[in-house]
KEFI-31572 format. One line per 4 residues: for each residue x negated, y, z of N, C-alpha, C. Coordinates in nm, 4 decimals, always signed. Atoms other than C-alpha are relative to their C-alpha. Example, Ala and Ser with C-alpha at 12.3 -4.5 7.8 and 13.67 -1.06 7.14 Angstrom:
2
-0.0890/-0.1190/+0.0000/-1.2300/-0.4500/+0.7800/-0.0900/+0.1200/+0.0000; +0.0820/-0.1190/-0.0060/-1.3670/-0.1060/+0.7140/+0.0770/+0.1090/+0.0730
***
This chain:
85
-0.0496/-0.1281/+0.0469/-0.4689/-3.1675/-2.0906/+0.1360/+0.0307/+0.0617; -0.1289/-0.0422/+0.0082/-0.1275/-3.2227/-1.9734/-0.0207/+0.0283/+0.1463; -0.0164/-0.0873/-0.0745/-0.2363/-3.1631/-1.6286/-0.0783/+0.1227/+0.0231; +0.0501/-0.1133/+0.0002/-0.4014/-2.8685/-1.6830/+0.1000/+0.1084/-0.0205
-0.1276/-0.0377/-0.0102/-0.0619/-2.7588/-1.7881/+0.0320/+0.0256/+0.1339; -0.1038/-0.0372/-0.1526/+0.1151/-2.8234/-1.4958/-0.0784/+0.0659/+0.1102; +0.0269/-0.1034/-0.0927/-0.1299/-2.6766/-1.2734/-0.0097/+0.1486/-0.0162; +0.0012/-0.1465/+0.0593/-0.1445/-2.3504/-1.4769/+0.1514/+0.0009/+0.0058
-0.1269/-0.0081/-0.0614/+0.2339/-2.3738/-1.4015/+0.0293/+0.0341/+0.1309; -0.0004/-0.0659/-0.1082/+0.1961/-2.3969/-1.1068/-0.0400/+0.1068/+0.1109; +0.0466/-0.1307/-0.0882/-0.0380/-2.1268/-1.0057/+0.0873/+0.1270/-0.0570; -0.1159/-0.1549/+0.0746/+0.1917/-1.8646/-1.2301/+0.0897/-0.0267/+0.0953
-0.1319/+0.0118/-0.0472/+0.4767/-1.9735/-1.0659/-0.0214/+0.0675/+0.1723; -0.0229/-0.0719/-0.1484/+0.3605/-1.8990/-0.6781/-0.1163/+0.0977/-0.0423; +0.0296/-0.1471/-0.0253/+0.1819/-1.5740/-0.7985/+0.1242/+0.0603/-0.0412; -0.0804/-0.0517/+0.0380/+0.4927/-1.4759/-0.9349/+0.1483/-0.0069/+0.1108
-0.0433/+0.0322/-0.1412/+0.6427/-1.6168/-0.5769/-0.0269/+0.1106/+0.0703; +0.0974/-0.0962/-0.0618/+0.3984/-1.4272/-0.4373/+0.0243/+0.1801/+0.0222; -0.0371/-0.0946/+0.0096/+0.5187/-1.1043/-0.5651/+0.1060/+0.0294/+0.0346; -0.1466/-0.0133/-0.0023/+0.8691/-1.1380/-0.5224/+0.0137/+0.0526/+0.1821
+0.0445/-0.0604/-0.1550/+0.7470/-1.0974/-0.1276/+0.0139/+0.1148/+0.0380; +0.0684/-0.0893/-0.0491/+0.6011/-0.8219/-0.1311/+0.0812/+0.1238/-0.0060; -0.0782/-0.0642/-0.0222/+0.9092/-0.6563/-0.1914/+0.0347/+0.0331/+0.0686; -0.0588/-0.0139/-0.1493/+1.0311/-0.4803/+0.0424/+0.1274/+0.0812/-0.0106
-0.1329/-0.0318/-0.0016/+1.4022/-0.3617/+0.1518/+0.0347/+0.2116/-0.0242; +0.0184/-0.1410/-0.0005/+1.4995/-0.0120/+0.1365/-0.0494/+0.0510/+0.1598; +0.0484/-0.0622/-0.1293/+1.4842/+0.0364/+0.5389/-0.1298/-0.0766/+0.0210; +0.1435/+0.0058/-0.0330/+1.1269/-0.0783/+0.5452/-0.0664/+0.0701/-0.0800
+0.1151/-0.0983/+0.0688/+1.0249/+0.1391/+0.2996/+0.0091/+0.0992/+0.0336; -0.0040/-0.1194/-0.0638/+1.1783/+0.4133/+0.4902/-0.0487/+0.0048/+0.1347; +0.0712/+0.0508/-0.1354/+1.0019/+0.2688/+0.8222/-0.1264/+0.0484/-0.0283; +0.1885/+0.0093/+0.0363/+0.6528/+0.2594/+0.6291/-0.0092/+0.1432/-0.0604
-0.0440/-0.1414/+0.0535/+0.7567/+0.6300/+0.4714/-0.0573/+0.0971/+0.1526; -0.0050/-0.0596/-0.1680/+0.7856/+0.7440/+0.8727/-0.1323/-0.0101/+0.0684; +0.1560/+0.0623/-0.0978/+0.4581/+0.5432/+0.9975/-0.1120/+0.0989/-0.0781; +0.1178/-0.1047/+0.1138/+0.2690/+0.7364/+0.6916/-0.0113/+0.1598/+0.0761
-0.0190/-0.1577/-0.0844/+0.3794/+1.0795/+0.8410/-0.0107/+0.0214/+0.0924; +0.0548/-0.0138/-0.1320/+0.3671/+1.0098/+1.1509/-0.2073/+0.0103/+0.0462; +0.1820/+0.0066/+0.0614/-0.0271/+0.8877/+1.1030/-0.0167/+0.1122/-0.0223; +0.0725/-0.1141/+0.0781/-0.0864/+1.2013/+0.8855/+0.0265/+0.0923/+0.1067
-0.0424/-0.1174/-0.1331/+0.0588/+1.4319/+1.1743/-0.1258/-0.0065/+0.1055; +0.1300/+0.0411/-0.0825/-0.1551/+1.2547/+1.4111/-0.1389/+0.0319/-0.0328; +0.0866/-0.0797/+0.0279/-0.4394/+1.3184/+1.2428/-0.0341/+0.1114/-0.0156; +0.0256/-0.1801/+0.0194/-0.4224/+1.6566/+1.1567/+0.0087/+0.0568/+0.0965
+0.0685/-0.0284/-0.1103/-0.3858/+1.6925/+1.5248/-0.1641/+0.0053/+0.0702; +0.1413/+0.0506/-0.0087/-0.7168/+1.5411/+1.5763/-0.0467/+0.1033/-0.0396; +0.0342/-0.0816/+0.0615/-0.8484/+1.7449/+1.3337/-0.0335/+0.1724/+0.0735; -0.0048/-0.1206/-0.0489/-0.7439/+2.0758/+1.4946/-0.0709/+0.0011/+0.1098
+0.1114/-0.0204/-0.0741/-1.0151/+2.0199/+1.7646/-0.1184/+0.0191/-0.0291; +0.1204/+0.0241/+0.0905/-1.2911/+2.0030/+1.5186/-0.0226/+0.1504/-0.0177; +0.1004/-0.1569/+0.0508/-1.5420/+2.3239/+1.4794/-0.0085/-0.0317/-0.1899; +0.0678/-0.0738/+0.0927/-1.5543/+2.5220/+1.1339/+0.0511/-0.1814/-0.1450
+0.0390/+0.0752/+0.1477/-1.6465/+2.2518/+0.8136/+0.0561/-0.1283/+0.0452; +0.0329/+0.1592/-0.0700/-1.6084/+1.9196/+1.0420/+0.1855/+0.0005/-0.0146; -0.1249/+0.0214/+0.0325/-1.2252/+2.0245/+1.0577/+0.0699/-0.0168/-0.1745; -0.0522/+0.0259/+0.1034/-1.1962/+2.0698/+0.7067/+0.0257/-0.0979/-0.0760
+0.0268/+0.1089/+0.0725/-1.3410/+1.7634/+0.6127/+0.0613/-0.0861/+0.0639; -0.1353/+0.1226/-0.1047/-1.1097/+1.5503/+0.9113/+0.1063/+0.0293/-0.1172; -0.1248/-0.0299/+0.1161/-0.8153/+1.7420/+0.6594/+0.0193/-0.0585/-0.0749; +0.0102/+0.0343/+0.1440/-0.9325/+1.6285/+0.3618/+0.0073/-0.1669/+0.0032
-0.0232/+0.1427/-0.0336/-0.9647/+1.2793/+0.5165/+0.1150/-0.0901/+0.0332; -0.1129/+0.0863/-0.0036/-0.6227/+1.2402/+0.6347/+0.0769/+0.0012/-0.0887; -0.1009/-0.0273/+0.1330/-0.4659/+1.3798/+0.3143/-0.0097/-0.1312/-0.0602; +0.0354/+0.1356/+0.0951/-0.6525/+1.1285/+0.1358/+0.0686/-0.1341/+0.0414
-0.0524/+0.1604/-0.0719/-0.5666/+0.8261/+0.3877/+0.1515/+0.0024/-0.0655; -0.1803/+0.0064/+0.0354/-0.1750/+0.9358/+0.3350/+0.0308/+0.0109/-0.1517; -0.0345/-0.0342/+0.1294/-0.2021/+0.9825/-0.0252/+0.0032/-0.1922/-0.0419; +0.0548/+0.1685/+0.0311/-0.3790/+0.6059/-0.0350/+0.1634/-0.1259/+0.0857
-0.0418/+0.0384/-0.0762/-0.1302/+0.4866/+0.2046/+0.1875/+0.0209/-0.0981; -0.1374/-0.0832/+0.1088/+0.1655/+0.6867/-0.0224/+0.0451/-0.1365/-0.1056; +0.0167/+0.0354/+0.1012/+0.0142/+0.4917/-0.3152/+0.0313/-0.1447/+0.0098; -0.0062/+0.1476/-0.0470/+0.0183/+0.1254/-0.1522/+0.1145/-0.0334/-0.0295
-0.1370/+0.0254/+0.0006/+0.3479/+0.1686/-0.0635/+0.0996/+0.0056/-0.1375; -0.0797/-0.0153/+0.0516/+0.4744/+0.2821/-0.3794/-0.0422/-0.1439/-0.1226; +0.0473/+0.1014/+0.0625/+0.2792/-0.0473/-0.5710/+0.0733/-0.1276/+0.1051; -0.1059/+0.1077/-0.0302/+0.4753/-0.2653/-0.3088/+0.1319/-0.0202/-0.0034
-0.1730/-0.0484/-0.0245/+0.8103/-0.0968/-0.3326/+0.0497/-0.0688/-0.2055; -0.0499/-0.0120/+0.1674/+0.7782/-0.1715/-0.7742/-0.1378/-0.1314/-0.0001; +0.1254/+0.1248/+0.0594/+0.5335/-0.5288/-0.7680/+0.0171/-0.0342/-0.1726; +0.0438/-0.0068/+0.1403/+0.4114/-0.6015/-1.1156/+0.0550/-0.1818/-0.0181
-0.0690/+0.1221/+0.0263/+0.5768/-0.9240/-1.2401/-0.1002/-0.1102/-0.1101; +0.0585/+0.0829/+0.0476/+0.3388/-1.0500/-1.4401/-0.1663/-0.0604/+0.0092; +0.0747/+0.0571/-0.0484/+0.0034/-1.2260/-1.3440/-0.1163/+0.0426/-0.1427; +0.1140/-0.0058/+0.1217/-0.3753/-1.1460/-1.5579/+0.0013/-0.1119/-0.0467
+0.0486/+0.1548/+0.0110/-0.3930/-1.5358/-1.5453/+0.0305/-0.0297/-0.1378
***
């Protein structure tokens, strides 16, 4: 029992390692801020070659990517400190 303890210690401990990572500084979140927009630009170039419905739906595709991409970033910029375990 008692090492069942310590290994349930120890897996909390490097997921809670784990997170402390994934932090990131302020100028990388304004790096990964830039790469997002840049991407979404890019695409919506793309896009603007596309006939009629086919462009709309490229649109709707890069919104989404940058929204998903928005969302990542803002779940690595605030990691969750505590583990389901």
């Amino acid at each position: 029992m008692r090492s069942l303890y310590s290994v349930l210690a120890l897996l909390s401990a490097s997921v809670l390692a784990s997170t402390a990572v994934l932090a990131m500084s302020a100028t990388d979140q304004m790096a990964a801020k830039r790469r997002i927009s840049l991407e979404y630009r890019h695409r919506m170039e793309l896009c603007k070659n596309l006939p009629g419905d086919a462009a709309e739906i490229c649109e709707q595709q890069a919104k989404g990517q940058a929204e998903m991409a928005r969302a990542a970033l803002a779940s690595r910029r605030k990691p969750v400190g505590r583990s389901p375990l």
